[in-house]
C-alpha angles and dihedrals in degrees: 000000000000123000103258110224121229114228116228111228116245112249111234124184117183134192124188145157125245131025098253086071090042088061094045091051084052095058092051091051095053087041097046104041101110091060101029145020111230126190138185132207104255088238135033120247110295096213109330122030111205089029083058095041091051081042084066105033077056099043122014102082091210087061091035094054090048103057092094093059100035106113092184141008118209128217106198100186148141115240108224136187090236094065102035092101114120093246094054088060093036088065093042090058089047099064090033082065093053096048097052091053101060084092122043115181086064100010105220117279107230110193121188113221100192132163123197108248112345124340095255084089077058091051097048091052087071082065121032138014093247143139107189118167110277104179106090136058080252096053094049098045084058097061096040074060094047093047096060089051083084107023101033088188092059122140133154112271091010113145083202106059104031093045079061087053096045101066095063083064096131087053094059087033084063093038092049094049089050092051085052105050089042085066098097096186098059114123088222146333097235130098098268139137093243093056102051091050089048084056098041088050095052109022093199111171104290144119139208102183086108086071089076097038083058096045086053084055109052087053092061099044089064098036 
């Protein structure tokens, strides 16, 4: 009979902004444990979050010893016009180019899991096919509304609430990838770094938090 191979588990560190991400992280952890280790950066980014996550990677000696074995580094994030300048994302790739190669056969896959807006656009994805503007208060105050629609308890940051959306996760995985692939004026669909500039620069309604999700899946369907 042949010697069965044990699969070492990917890596996975991921940094984000809001607490809302921090609990959906959470639930793929717990859902994903059997295929990856993932694991989150006790706090969220203080001010800036890929200046904070190179900051560890520099300093912190628990992120610095385990370079060598990280398979991937998250960016859980809202794009956000703001921040959408050249130089904004000329500084991020910056530091994306420093983290991958931290290790260097292979070098570290960093993958950017933005939403446009707030993540509630994210959340409502589990739900319902729909693009609606993300960009103002306004914006934003709508789809924390329409959020509710579904899951009445919602609030930002809330296990509760966003351990019940997370689950739906393969609805809002099909319903991203549509959104991605209607913007005609994308460079391209796939993970690369002129796309997501493209995205950051724009901040048209998207999201790419389905990459991960993917990623996830493709890990348990060989496990």
């Amino acid at each position: 009979m042949p010697r069965q191979i044990k699969r070492v588990k990917p890596l996975v560190y991921v940094f984000y902004e809001g607490e809302s991400e921090q609990q959906y992280i959470d639930y793929l952890k717990n859902q994903f444990s059997d295929v990856a280790v993932i694991k989150r950066c006790a706090k969220r980014a203080s001010t800036n979050l890929f200046e904070d996550t190179k900051s560890r990677f520099e300093k912190d000696k628990k992120y610095r010893d385990t370079a060598e074995a990280t398979d991937e580094i998250w960016f859980f994030f809202d794009a956000e016009l703001k921040d959408s300048s050249d130089e904004v994302w000329a500084d991020r790739l910056k530091i994306i180019n420093y983290l991958r190669k931290l290790r260097k056969k292979p070098n570290i896959r960093v993958r950017l899991l933005m939403t446009s807006g707030c993540i509630e656009y994210w959340f409502m994805l589990h739900f319902k096919d729909c693009a609606p503007p993300t960009q103002t208060e306004a914006d934003k105050n709508n789809l924390v509304k329409d959020v509710k629609k579904f899951i009445s308890i919602y609030k930002k940051g809330d296990k509760d609430s966003i351990w019940q959306i997370a689950p739906n996760y393969p609805t809002a995985v099909k319903y991203a990838k549509k959104r991605l692939q209607s913007i005609s004026e994308i460079p391209c669909i796939e993970d690369t770094d002129e796309r997501n500039q493209w995205l950051c620069k724009y901040c048209v309604t998207f999201s790419t938090v389905f990459e991960a999700l993917d990623f996830l899946e493709s890990l348990s369907s060989v496990a």
